[in-house]
C-alpha positions in Angstrom: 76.3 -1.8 155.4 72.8 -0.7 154.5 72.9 2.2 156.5 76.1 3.5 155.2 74.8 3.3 151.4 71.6 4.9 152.5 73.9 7.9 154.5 75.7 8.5 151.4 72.6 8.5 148.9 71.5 11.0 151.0 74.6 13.0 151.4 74.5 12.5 147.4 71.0 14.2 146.9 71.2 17.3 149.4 74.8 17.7 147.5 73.0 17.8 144.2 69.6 19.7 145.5 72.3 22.5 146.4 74.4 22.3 143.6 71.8 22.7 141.3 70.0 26.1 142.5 73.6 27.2 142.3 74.2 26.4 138.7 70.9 27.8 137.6 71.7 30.9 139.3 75.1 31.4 137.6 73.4 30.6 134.1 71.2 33.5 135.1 71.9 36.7 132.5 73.9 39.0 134.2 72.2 42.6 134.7 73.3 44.8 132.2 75.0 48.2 132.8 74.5 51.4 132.2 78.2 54.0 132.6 77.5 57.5 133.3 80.2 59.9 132.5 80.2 63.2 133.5 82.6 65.9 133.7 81.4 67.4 137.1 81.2 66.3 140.5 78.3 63.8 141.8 77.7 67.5 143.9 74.2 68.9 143.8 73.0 66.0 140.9 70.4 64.7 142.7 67.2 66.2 140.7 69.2 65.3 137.4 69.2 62.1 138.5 65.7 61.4 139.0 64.7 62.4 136.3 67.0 60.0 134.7 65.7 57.3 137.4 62.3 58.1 136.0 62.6 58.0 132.5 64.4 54.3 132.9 61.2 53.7 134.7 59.1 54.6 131.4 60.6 51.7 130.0 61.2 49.2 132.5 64.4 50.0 134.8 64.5 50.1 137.9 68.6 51.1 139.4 69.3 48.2 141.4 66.9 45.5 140.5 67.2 44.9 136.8 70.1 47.2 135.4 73.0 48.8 137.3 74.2 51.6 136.9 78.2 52.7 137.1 79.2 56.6 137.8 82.3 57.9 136.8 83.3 61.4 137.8 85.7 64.0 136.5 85.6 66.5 139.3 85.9 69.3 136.3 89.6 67.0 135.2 88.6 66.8 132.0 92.0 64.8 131.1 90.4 62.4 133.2 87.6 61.8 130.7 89.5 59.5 128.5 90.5 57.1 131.2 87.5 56.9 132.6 85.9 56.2 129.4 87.7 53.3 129.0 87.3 51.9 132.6 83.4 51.9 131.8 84.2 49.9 128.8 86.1 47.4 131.0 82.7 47.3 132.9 81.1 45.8 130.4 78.7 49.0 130.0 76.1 48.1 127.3 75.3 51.7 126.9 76.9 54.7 128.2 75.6 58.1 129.0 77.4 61.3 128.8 76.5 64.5 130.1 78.7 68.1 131.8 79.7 68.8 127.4 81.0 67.8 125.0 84.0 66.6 126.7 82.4 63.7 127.8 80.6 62.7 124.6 84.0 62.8 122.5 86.0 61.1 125.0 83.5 58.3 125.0 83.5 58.7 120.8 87.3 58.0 121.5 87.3 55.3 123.2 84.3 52.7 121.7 83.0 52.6 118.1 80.8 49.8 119.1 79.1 50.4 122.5 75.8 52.5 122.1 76.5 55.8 123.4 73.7 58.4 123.9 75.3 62.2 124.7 73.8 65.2 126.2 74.9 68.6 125.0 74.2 72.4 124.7 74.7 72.6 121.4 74.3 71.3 117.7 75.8 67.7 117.8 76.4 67.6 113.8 78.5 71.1 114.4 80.7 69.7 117.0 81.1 66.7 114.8 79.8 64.0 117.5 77.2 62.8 114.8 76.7 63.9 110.5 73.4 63.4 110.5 70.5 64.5 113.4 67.9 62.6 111.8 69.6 59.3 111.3 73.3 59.6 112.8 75.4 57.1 111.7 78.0 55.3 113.9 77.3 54.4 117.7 76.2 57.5 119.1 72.9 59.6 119.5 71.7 62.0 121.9 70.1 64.8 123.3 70.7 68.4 122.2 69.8 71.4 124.8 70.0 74.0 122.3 71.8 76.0 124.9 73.9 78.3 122.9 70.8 79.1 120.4 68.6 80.8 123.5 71.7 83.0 124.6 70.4 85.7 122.5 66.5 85.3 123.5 68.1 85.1 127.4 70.3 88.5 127.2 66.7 89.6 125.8 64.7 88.8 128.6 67.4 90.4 130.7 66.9 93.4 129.2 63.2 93.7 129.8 63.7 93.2 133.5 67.0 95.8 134.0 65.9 98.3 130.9 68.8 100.8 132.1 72.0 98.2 131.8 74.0 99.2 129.3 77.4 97.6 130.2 77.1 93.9 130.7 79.8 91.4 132.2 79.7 88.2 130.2 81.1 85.7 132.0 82.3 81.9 129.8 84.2 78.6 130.5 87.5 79.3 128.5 87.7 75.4 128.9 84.8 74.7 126.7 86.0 76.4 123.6 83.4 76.1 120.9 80.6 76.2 122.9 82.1 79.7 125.0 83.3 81.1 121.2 79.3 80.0 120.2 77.8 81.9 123.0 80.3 84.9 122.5 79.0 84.9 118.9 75.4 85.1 120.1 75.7 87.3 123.2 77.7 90.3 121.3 75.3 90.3 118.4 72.6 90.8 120.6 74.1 93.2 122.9 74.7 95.7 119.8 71.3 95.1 118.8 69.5 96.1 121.6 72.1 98.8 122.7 74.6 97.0 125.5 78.2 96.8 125.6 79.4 93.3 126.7 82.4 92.9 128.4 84.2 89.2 128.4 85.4 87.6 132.0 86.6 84.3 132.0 86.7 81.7 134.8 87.3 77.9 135.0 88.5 77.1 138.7 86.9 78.5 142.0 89.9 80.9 142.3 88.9 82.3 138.9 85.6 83.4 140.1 86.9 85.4 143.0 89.3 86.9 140.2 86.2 87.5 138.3 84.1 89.2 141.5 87.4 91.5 142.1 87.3 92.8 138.5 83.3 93.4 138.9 84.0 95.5 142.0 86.7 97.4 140.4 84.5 97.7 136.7 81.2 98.3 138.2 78.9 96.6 135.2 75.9 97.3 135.1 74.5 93.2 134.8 75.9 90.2 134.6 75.1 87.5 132.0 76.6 83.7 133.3 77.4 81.7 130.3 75.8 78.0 130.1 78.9 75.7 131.1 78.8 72.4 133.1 81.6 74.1 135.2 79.6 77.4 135.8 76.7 75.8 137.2 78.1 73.7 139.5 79.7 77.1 140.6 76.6 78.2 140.6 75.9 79.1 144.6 78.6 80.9 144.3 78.2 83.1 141.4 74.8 84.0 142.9 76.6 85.3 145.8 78.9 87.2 144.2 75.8 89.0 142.1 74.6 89.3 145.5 77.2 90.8 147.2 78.0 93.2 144.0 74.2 93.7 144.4 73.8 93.2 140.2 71.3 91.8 138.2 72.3 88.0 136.7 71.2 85.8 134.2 71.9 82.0 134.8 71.1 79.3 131.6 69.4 76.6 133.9 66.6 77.3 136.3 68.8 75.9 139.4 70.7 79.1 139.9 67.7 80.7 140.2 66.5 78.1 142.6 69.6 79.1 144.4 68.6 82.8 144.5 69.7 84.1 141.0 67.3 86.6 139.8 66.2 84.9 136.6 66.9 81.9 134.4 66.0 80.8 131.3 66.6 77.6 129.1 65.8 74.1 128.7 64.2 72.2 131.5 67.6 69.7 132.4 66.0 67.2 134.3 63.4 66.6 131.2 66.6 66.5 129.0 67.9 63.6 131.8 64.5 61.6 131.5 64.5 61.8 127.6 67.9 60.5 127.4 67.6 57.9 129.9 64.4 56.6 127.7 67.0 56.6 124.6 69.8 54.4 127.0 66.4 52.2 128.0 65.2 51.6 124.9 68.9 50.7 123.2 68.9 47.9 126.1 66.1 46.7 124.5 67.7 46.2 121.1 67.2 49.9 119.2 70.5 51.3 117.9 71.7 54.4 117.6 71.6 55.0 113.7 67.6 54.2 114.3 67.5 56.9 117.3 67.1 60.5 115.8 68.8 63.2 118.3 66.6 64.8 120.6 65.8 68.4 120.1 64.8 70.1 123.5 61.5 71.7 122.9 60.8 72.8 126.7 61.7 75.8 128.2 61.8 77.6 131.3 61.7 81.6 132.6 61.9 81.5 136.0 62.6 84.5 137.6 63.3 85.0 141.5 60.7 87.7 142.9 62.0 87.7 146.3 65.9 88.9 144.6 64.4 91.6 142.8 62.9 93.3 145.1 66.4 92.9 147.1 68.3 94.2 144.1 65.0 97.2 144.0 63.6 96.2 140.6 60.2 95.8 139.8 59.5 92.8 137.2 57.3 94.3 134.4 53.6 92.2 134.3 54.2 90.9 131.2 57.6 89.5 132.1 55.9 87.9 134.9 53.6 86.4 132.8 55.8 84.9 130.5 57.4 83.2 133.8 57.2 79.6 133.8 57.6 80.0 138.0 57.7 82.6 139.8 60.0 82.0 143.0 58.4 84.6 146.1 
């Protein structure tokens, strides 16, 4: 009789010495979640991406070990947006990042005016209407603006130092993205007049469009080709520095990764600092900062980088003081 009381005290204990580690560890806080919605495709990301890594790191993330982080993709269906916006709320995301336009930041506007949101954009925020204020925004939303649009003018500049002779230029937008392609036009033609080009408008929003778009180059013969910033247009972007190649034309790309890719020359704001800036926003708002207390983020660094090795395919020598304006100088 002794020996079955003592068999089930001891059954009793190890049941309770297991039970307990198991209670504690569902009473632990569950790790909170970061949703990332783009418009794009998870396709050629992976530098973006560290530096958003990183600039969780800054303050105290780490993917994986003490925040998780859920990605939502539109593949360029930006009807998607909405939906997916909403799944990332069902998620439980305690913050959510948006990036590939303005798409992304409105349909996550639409969907949540409680859970932080912190946006990434080419252009003014307070324009678009995503915040009224850039200095203390009100609502659930703060961000990071590129300033995209506001260097076309300085870019179509610097493209004119490097290919003095163009005179007719093919400007090529994202019809999709409507106030930022109508903001770039606005820019562009201003500054084509000013400094004596003639800019002709091609438009392009699928893969097919931008085979349209090389047929009408062959049959126009431009002079230069200036690629409008658009999420869509740079994840196009291998293949838009083909067609320049094959055309054998001059082309001027918004982010430095065309050029990477062998465009001839880039200039804007450096993407992946824009990444680690606005991950430090979505790291810091775990912590407890909201929005309203989170002024939006003004890019202030910017990159020439101009591909050596395609000018001299293309036959144009870079002036010396172009080159030294160069941030890199790809051989």
């Amino acid at each position: 009789m002794l020996d079955i009381i003592r068999r089930q005290f001891i059954t009793l204990v190890g049941g309770a010495a297991v039970a307990w580690p198991l209670a504690a560890h569902a009473q632990q806080p569950a790790m909170p979640v970061i949703g990332l919605l783009d418009s794009r495709s998870s396709d050629a990301m992976a530098g973006r991406l560290a530096g958003f890594r990183q600039g969780l790191k800054e303050v105290g993330f780490a993917e994986g070990e003490n925040v998780r982080i859920v990605y939502r993709w539109a593949e360029n269906q930006l009807d998607r947006l909405p939906e997916m916006a909403a799944d990332l709320i069902r998620q439980q995301a305690a913050v959510i990042f948006t990036t590939g336009g303005p798409a992304s930041a409105f349909a996550a506007k639409a969907a949540t005016t409680t859970i932080p949101v912190v946006f990434l954009v080419g252009e003014d925020p307070a324009r678009l209407g995503l915040v009224s204020n850039l200095a203390r925004p009100t609502g659930n939303l703060t961000g990071f603006n590129l300033f995209i649009v506001e260097l076309e003018a300085k870019r179509l500049q610097l493209l004119h130092q490097l290919v003095p002779g163009a005179v007719r230029i093919a400007v090529l937008v994202n019809p999709a993205n409507t106030s930022q392609t109508e903001a770039t036009l606005r820019e562009v033609e201003a500054a084509a007049r000013t400094i004596g080009m003639q800019a002709q408008v091609l438009k392009a929003n699928t893969a097919r469009e931008i085979e349209q778009v090389s047929a009408t180059i062959g049959h126009e013969r431009p002079d230069a080709l200036f690629v409008g910033a658009s999420a869509f247009l740079n994840v196009r972007r291998v293949q838009l520095v083909q067609l320049a190649a094959f055309h054998r034309l001059p082309a001027t790309y918004a982010l430095r990764e065309a050029a990477e890719a062998g465009g001839l020359m880039s200039y804007g704001s450096s993407i992946v600092d824009a990444y680690r800036q606005s991950a430090i926003y979505a790291g810091r708002i775990l912590r407890g900062a909201k929005p309203a207390d989170l002024p939006v983020m003004q890019a202030s660094k910017f990159e020439l980088v101009i591909n050596l090795a395609t000018a001299r395919l293309l036959g144009l020598t870079v002036p010396p003081t172009l080159l030294a304006l160069a941030d890199e100088v790809i051989e």
